[in-house]
PAGUTI-345086 format. One line per 2 residues: number of its first residue (from 1); their letters; for each residue x, y, z of C-alpha. Coordinates in steps of 0.25 Angstrom, whole numbers. Layout:
BEGIN
NUM = A = X Y Z ~ ...
# end
This chain:
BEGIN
1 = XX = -200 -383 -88 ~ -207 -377 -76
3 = XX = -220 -382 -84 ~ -213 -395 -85
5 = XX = -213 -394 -68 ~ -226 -392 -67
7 = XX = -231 -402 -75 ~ -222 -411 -67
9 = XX = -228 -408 -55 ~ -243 -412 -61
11 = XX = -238 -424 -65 ~ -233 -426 -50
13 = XX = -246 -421 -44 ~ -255 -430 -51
15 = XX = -247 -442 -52 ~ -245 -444 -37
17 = XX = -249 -455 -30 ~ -256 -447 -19
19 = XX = -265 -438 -31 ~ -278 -438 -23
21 = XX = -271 -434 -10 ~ -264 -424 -15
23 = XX = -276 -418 -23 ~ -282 -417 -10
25 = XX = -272 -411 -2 ~ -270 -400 -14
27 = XX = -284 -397 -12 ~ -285 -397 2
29 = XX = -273 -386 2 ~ -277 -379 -9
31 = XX = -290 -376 -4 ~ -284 -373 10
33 = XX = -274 -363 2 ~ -285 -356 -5
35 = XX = -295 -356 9 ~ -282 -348 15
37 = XX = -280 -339 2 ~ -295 -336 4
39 = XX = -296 -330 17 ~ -282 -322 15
41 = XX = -289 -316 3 ~ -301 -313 11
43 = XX = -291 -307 23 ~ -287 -297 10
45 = XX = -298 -293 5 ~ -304 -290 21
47 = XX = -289 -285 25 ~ -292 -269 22
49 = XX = -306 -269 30 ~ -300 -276 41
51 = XX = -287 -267 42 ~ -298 -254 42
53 = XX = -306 -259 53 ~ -295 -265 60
55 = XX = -285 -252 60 ~ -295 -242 54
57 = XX = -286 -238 45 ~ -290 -234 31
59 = XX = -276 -238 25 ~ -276 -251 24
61 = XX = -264 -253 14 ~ -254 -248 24
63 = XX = -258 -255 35 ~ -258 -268 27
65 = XX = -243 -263 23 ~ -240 -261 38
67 = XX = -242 -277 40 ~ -238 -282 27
69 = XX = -224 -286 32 ~ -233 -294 44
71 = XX = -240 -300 33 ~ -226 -306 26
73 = XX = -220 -310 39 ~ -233 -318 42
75 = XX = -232 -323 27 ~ -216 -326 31
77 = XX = -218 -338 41 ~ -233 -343 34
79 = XX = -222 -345 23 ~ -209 -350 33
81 = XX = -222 -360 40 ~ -229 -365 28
83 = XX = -223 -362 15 ~ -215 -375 10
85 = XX = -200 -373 4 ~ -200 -378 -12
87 = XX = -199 -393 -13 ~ -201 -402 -25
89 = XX = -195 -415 -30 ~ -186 -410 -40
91 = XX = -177 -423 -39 ~ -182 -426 -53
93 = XX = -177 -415 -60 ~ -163 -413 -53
95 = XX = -158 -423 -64 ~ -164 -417 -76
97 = XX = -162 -407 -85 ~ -170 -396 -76
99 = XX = -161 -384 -73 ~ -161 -384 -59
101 = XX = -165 -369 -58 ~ -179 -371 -65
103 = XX = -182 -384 -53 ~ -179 -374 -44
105 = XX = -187 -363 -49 ~ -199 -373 -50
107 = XX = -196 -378 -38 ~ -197 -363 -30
109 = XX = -210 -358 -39 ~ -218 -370 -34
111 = XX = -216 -364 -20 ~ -224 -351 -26
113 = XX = -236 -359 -25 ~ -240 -358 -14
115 = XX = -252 -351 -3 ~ -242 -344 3
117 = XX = -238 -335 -11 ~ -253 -330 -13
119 = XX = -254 -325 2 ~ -248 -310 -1
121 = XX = -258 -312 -13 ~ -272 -318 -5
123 = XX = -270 -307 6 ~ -266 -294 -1
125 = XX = -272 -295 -16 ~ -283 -293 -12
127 = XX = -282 -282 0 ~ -272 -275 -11
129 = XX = -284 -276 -21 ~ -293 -268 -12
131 = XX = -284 -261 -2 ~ -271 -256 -11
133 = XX = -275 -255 -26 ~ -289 -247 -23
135 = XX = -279 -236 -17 ~ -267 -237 -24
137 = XX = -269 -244 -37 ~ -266 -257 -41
139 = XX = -251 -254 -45 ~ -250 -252 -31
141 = XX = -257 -265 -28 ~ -250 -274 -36
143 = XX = -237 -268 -31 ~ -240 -269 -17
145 = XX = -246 -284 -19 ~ -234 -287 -29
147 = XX = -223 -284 -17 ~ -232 -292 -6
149 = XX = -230 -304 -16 ~ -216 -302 -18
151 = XX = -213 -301 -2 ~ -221 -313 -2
153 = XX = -214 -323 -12 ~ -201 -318 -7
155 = XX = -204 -322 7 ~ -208 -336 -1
157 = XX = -195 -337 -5 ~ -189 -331 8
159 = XX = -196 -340 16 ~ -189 -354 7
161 = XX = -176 -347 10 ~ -178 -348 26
163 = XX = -185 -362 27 ~ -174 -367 17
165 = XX = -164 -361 28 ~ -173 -365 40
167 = XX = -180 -378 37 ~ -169 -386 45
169 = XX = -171 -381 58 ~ -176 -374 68
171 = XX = -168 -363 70 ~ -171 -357 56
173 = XX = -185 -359 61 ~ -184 -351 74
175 = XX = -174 -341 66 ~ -185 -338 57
177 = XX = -196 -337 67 ~ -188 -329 78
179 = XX = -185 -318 67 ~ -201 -317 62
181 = XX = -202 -316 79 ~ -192 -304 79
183 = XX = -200 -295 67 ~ -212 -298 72
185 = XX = -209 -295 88 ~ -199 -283 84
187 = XX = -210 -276 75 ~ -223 -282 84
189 = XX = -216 -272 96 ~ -210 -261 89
191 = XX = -196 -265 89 ~ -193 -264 75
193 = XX = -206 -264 68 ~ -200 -268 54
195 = XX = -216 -274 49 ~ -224 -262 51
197 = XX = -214 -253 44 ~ -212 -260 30
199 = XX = -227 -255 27 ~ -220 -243 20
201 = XX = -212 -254 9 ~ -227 -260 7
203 = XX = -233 -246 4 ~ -223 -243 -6
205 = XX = -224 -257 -13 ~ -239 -251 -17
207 = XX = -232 -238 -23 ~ -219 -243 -30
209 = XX = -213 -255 -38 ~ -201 -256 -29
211 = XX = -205 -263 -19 ~ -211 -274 -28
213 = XX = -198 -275 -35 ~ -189 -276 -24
215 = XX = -198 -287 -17 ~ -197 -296 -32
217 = XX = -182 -295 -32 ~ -182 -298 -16
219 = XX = -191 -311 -21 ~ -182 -313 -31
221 = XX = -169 -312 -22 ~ -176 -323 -12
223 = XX = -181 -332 -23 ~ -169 -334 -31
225 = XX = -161 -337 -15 ~ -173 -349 -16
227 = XX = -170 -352 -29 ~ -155 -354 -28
229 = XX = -158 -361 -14 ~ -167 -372 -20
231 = XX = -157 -372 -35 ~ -145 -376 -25
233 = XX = -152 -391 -19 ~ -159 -394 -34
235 = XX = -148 -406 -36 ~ -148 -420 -36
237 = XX = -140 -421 -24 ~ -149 -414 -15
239 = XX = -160 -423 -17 ~ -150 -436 -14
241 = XX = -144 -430 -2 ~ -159 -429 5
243 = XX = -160 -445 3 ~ -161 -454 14
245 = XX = -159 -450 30 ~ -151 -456 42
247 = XX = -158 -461 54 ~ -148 -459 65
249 = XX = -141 -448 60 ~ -144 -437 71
251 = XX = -138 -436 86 ~ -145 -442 98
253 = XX = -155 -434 104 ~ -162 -435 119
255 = XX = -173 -444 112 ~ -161 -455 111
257 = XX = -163 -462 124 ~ -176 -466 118
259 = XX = -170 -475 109 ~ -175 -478 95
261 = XX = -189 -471 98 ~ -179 -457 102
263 = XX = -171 -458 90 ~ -185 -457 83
265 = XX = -189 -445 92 ~ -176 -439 86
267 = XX = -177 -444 71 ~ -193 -438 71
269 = XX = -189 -423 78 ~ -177 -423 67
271 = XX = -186 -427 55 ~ -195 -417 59
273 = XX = -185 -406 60 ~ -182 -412 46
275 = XX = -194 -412 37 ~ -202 -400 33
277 = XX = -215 -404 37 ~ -213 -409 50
279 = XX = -203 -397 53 ~ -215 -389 50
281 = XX = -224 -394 58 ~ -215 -393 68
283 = XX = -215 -378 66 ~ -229 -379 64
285 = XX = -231 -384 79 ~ -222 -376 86
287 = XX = -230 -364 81 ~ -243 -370 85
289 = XX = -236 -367 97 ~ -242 -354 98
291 = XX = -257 -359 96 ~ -260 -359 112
293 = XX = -258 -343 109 ~ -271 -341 102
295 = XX = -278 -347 115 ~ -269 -345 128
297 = XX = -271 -329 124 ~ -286 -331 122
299 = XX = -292 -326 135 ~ -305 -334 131
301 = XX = -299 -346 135 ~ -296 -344 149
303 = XX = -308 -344 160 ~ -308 -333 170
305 = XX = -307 -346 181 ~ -294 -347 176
307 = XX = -298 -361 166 ~ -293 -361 153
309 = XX = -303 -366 140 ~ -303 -381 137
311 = XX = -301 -377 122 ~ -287 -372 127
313 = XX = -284 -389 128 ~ -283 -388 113
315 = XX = -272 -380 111 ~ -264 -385 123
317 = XX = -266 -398 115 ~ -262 -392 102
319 = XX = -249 -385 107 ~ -243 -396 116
321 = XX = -247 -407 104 ~ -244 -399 92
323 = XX = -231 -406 85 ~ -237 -420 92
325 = XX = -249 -418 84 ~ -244 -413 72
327 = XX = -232 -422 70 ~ -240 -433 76
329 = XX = -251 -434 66 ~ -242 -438 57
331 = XX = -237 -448 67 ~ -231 -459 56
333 = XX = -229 -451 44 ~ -218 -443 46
335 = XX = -210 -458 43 ~ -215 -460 32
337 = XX = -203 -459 24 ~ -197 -468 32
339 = XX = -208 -477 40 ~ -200 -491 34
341 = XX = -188 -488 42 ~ -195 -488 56
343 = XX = -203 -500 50 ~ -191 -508 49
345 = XX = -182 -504 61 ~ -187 -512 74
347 = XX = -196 -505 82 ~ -196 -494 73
349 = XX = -209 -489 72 ~ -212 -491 87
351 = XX = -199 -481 89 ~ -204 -472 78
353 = XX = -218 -472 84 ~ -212 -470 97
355 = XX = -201 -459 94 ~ -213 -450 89
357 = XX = -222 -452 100 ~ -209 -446 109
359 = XX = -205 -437 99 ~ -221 -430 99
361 = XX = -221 -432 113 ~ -210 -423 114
363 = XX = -215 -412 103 ~ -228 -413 114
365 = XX = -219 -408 125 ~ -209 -398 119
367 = XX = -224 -392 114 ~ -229 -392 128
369 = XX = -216 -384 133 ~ -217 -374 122
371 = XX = -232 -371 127 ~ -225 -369 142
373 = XX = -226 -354 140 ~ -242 -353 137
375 = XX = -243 -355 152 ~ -242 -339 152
377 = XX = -257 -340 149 ~ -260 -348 163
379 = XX = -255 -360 168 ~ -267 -368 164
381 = XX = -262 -367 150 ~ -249 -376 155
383 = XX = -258 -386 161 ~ -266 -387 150
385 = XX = -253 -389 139 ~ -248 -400 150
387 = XX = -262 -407 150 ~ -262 -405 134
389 = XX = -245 -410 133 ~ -251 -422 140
391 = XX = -262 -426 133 ~ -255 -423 119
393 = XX = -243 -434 121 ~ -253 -442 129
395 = XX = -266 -446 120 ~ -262 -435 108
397 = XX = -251 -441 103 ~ -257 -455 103
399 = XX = -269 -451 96 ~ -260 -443 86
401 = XX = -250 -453 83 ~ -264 -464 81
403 = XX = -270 -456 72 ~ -257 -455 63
405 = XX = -254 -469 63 ~ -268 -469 55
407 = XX = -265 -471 40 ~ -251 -463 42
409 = XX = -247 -456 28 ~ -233 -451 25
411 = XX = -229 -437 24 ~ -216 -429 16
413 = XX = -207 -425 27 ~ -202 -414 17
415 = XX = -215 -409 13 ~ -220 -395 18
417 = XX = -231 -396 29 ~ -240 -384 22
419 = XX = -253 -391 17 ~ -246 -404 19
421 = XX = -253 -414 21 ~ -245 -427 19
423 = XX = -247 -437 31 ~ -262 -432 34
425 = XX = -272 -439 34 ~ -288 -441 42
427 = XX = -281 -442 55 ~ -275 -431 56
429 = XX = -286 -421 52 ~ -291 -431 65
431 = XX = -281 -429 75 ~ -285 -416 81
433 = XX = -299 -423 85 ~ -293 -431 96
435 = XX = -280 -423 100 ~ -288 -411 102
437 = XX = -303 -414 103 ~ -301 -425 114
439 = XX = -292 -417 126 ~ -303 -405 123
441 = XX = -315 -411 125 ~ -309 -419 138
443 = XX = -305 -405 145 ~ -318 -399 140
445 = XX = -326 -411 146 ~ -316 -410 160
447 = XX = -315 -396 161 ~ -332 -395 161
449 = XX = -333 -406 171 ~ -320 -404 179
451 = XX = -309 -393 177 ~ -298 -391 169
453 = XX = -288 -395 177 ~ -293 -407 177
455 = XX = -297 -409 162 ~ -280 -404 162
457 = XX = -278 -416 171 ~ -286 -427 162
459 = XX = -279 -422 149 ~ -266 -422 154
461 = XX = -268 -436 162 ~ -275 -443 148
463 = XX = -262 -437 142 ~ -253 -444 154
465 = XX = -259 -458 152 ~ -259 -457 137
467 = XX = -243 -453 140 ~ -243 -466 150
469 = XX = -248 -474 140 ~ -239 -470 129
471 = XX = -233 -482 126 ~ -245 -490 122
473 = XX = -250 -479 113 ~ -238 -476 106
475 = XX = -238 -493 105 ~ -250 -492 99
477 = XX = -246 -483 89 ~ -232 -490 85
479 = XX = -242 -503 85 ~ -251 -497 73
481 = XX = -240 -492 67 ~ -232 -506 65
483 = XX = -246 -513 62 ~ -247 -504 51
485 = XX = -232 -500 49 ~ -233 -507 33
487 = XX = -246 -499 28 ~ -241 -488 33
489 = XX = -227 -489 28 ~ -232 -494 14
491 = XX = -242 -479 15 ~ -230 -472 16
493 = XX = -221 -477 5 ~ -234 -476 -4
495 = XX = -235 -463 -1 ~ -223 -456 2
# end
């Protein structure tokens, strides 16, 4: 049967109506994967040279053991960030005589296959092959590699268990990261250094079966909660229930007193809260967040005349238009599914146009007051943010939202956003030519002739104007979108 399955899924692969594309994408990804597999390898087989010259220890296996459980809690949110819960279209089978326990079964080994299972593997097979079997034999070896894996498919499994509990909200969300915060501040300043001190459990998984065997039936323990998860929603009335959606059904929100085009604010923030790849570009964004770190720290960009670098313009650009550039090039395509109903409601797409030029507008400033706090690194850092803030929902957004509108493709809302490259197309591998190319050579230009300040001034003041004229942009845009509103309607419903 499970051969059955995968023949099935052959079929489906070659007989799509997008086979080149999706050809394509695999390739892309797969080379992508292996590129990354590649250099992990590398960082393996250079890891014991670089731990003796770095701590001149000779005992390289027990100082790898003192930061292996770093290692898995740096493997936990890759996994939380990028690995996707198991989805498939078993609709088709529900009906039949297919026990529901072998769909599910099926359903959880496709989730195996992934980059994220041969991590433990590309980093410490090979340091285990030169570090660990050499001095300890390769029983030891294989033991000690045989209960990294296990830790690392039960956090697989683990890690299903807390994005099926937290994938609604946020609050999950921020439990999850405030508790990887805790470990890692308690045990970064001694208060209870849990980390460091498992090194002991490591050494003994290289000496005894114990370890190995415990860790299996741990594995074992989670995957079966999975399995019994999945085998509970593998009926007929699952799928029913998750057809269709009402438009109004949610509460007024301070966006109301715009009218139609707030009510569409409102209906985007919650669709975004709703779908899978959109709710992880959010996340995605908000750690971005922490980009202006690797540069506001790095004393090279700040002059001894108290100036800053012009390079810094890029980052502040980055920060404050993150969730408008990431959400924005994909300006249309996130209505695919349901483009027609604003086609035929009266002013429909010049409120849905509309109600996401406020809805990015406002991702732009709640981003600009998150960054307040990096004014600790001088308060040229808020001016620049405040010059960038501008010029993002100024000319960014317009240029953002044009290149979108060209040749728009639609996208699965459901769909992880790992390798995912639904939607994207030449103008979006374009976009960050103009959004960041444009603001830096005008302050590197301005600040060579001028001053900063004034090349701060010129940037905000373009952004201003382009902010005046707001409503003959964003009339441009709904005016290209009706010209075009029935090739682009018929793209999606060919597609999607």
């Amino acid at each position: 049967m499970i051969l059955g399955l995968i023949k099935l899924e052959v079929k489906q692969l070659f007989r799509s109506s997008n086979l080149a594309k999706n050809i394509l994408v695999n390739i892309f990804a797969g080379f992508s994967m292996l590129f990354v597999l590649f250099w992990l390898f590398l960082i393996g087989r250079a890891l014991p040279s670089v731990i003796q010259s770095l701590t001149g220890s000779d005992d390289v296996f027990y100082v790898v053991n003192t930061y292996l459980a770093h290692f898995f809690l740096m493997e936990i949110l890759l996994r939380y960030f990028f690995q996707k819960v198991p989805g498939a279209n078993i609709s088709p089978f529900i009906h039949l005589p297919v026990p529901k326990s072998l769909l599910t079964f099926w359903l959880l080994l496709k989730s195996l296959i992934s980059p994220m299972s041969l991590l433990v593997l590309a980093v410490f097979l090979p340091f285990a092959r030169q570090a660990v079997i050499p001095f300890y034999g390769s029983t030891a070896g294989f033991l000690w590699l045989g209960t990294l894996l296990a830790i690392s498919f039960t956090l697989h499994w683990l890690v299903i268990l807390l994005k099926l509990k937290t994938e609604k909200g946020f609050r999950g969300f921020l439990l999850f990261l405030a508790v990887i915060a805790l470990v890692l501040g308690m045990d970064h300043f001694g208060y209870l250094a849990v980390l460091t001190r498992l090194h002991p459990f490591f050494e003994f998984a290289a000496s005894s079966v114990i370890p190995f065997v415990v860790l299996l039936l741990v594995m074992l323990f989670f995957f079966l909660l999975v399995f019994r998860s999945f085998k509970l929603h593998t009926h007929l009335e699952d799928d029913v229930k998750k057809v269709g959606y009402n438009f109004y059904n949610y509460a007024p929100g301070i966006l109301s007193r715009f009218g139609f085009l707030g009510d569409i604010a409102i209906l985007e923030w919650r669709l975004i809260l709703r779908h899978k790849r959109s709710r992880n570009l959010l996340f995605t964004g908000l750690i971005f967040l922490t980009y202006g770190m690797i540069f506001y720290t790095n004393p090279q960009y700040f002059n001894e005349d108290g100036s800053i670098s012009t390079v810094l313009i890029l980052p502040a650009i980055f920060i404050t238009g993150t969730l408008a550039m990431q959400f924005g090039q994909l300006f249309i395509s996130w209505n695919s599914s349901h483009f027609d109903f604003f086609m035929n409601k009266p002013d429909g797409i010049s409120s849905l146009i509309r109600g996401k030029y406020l809805l990015y507008m406002l991702a732009v400033s709640f981003m600009l007051i998150l960054s307040l706090p990096y004014a600790y690194f001088g308060w040229q850092i808020l001016y620049l943010h405040l010059a960038a803030f501008l010029y993002n929902v100024g000319v960014n957004l317009n240029i953002i939202v044009w290149l979108a509108l060209w040749q728009p493709k639609p996208i699965n809302l459901n769909a992880g956003g790992t390798w995912n490259m639904e939607g994207m197309g030449c103008a979006q591998f374009l976009l960050a030519v103009p959004v960041l190319g444009v603001p830096l050579i005008i302050v590197a230009i301005l600040s060579f002739f001028f001053s900063q300040v004034v090349a701060f001034i010129v940037i905000g003041g373009i952004g201003l104007i382009g902010l005046i004229l707001f409503p003959y942009f964003s009339g441009l845009a709904v005016k290209k979108v009706i010209e075009n509103r029935y090739n682009i309607s018929s793209t999606f419903r060919k597609e999607s």
